[in-house]
Phi, psi and omega in degrees: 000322175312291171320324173294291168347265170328303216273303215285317185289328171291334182309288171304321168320312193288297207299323197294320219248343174264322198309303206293341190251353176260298171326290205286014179240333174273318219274351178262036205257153193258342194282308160337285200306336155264027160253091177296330186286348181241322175315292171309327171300302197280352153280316174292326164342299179290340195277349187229028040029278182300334195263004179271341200269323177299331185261024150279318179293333191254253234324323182283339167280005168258335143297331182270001165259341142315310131346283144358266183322315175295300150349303181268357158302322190285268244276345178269017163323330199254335172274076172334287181318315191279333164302316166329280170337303199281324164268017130312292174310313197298316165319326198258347167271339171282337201255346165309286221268344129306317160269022171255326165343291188291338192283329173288309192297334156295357192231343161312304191323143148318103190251184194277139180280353186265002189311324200247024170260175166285161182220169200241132170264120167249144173240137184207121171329115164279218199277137182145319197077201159356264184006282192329282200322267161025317189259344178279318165280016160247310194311284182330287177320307147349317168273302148001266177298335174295314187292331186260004176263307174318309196128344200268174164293107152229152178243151186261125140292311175207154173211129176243117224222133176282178173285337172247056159084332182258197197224141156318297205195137174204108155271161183187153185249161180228112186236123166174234184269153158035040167336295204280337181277317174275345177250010176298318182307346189263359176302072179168193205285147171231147186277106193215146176213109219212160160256121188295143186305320178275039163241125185264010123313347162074011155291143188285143177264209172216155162179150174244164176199146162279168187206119175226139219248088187225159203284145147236157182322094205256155191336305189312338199247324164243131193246132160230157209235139171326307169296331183289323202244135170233153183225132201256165163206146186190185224245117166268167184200156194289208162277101178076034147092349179310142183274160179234037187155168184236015184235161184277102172252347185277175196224141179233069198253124170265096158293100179317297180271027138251026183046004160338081195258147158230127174237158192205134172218013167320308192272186152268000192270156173234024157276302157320317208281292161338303180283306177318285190302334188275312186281350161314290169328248187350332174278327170281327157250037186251279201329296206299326169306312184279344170289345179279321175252035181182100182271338149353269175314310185305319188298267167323232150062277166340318210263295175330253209260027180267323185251315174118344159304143194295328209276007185261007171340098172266358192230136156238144160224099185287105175250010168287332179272323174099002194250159181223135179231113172290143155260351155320307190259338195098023201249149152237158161204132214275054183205064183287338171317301180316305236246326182281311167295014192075014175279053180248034169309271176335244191335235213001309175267016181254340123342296175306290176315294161336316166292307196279354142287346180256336153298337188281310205291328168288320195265034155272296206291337162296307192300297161313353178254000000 
């Protein structure tokens, strides 16, 4: 099994080094190259390409130091000592070259082609009222301070804000590395159990908010022709109806054959407000697309964020306890100040990992089968 196993690996390698020679030969097309939205699909392509071939190149210099090394056991028979030496090094290189084994074999796997895109976030009040919205806006800061620990970028798209501070609902994009890999896990009903600054009995409430993750799109993947989409304009406003301005600057774009609306009122530009709602849109219908061609996935999706029930829970955050619990993995961790602060380093890898043990473990048992 091992020997199927190596040629599958070889396989996949071979296929990876012509892919790669085709990318850099469409990415040297003068016509490509001024096309920005396909240049960028095909860099990161390459660029995540280069890095399955590197960790082939250091695996392989760790089998010829092995070798090496074997070698020089035999000749070191007569020599206590330097054999001691040598059958250190062989140990600590047998153990290099497993664990690049294993790291290629993980990076052989399929990986999500949306891991290194930008991504759209959305958050929406559940079950809860006031309480929710309120909780939708500590989720946003949340990610917020997360993003700025990270590195990343974020733009506010749309919002809609109550009058004491929380929100109905707020998009927003988040752009950098590998964005789209780590926050996909936040995707589903979230949980919060807390006493509201308005009880004045000091009973703890319950209240939810939703959270949807979505990759985003480039012009190039979703194309919309000038007839599908109308686009509305109107006069925005605040919480309880307040203007928040005096010219029609907010966007409404309906996408006719699915009946899709996005409306965005953040900027005062009512252009800026368009271009912002068209990448909402598009993102919302590459997701529906690719949900289409997985109903699995559409199913599950469906069950997460779509209604904002407490019992669909993927997260709790207790703050009468100080605790945060994935329910997924099974992780609680008792520092929710943190975690509120933007401290989601932790869940996030013990996320990462779990995927990535149930990927190793399915392609051990393909190799063995």
């Amino acid at each position: 099994m091992k020997r199927e196993h190596d040629s599958a690996v070889a396989g996949r390698l071979e296929a990876l080094g012509r892919r790669l020679a085709e990318v850099e030969a469409e990415m040297s097309d003068p016509a490509v190259i001024s096309r920005q939205d396909r240049y960028r699909l095909l860099a990161r392509e390459h660029a995540a390409i280069r890095e399955v071939l590197s960790l082939e190149e250091r695996r392989l210099k760790a089998r010829r130091e092995i070798e090496e090394s074997e070698r020089l056991l035999e000749e070191a028979a007569e020599d206590g000592d330097f054999r001691a030496l040598v059958e250190g090094e062989l140990r600590a290189l047998r153990e290099r070259e497993a664990a690049l084994d294993e790291e290629l074999t993980l990076a052989l796997l399929p990986r999500g082609r949306d891991d290194d895109r930008g991504t759209i976030v959305e958050i929406r009040a559940g079950t809860g009222g006031g309480e929710a919205a309120l909780f939708v806006a500590d989720l946003f800061r949340m990610y917020a301070r997360y993003a700025e620990r990270m590195g990343w970028a974020v733009e506010t798209m749309d919002s809609h804000p109550t009058g004491i501070g929380g929100f109905k609902e707020i998009v927003f994009s988040l752009a950098g590395r590998e964005v789209f890999r780590r926050m996909k896990y936040e995707s589903g009903v979230h949980r919060v159990q807390r006493v509201p600054a308005t009880e004045a009995s000091g009973r703890i409430h319950t209240s939810a908010a939703t959270v949807a993750v979505l990759p985003e799109a480039e012009e190039v993947e979703v194309e919309l022709a000038p007839g599908d989409i109308r686009v509305d304009v109107y006069r925005s406003s605040g919480p309880g109806g307040q203007s928040v301005n005096t010219t029609d600057s907010a966007v409404r774009i309906t996408h006719l054959p699915t009946g899709l609306v996005v409306t965005c009122q953040d900027e005062k530009s009512q252009h800026k407000n368009k271009t912002k709602a068209m990448r909402i849109l598009r993102a919302r219908l590459r997701e529906a697309m690719e949900e289409a061609r997985d109903e699995r996935l559409s199913t599950l999706r469906r069950a997460q964020v779509s209604t904002g029930d407490r019992s669909a829970k993927i997260r709790t955050y207790n703050f009468p306890q100080n605790r945060v619990t994935d329910h997924r993995v099974g992780l609680t961790l008792h520092d929710l100040q943190g975690v509120m602060n933007g401290a989601l380093e932790k869940l996030t890898a013990a996320l990462i990992e779990r995927d990535r043990e149930e990927r190793l473990r399915a392609a051990r048992e393909d190799a063995e089968g």
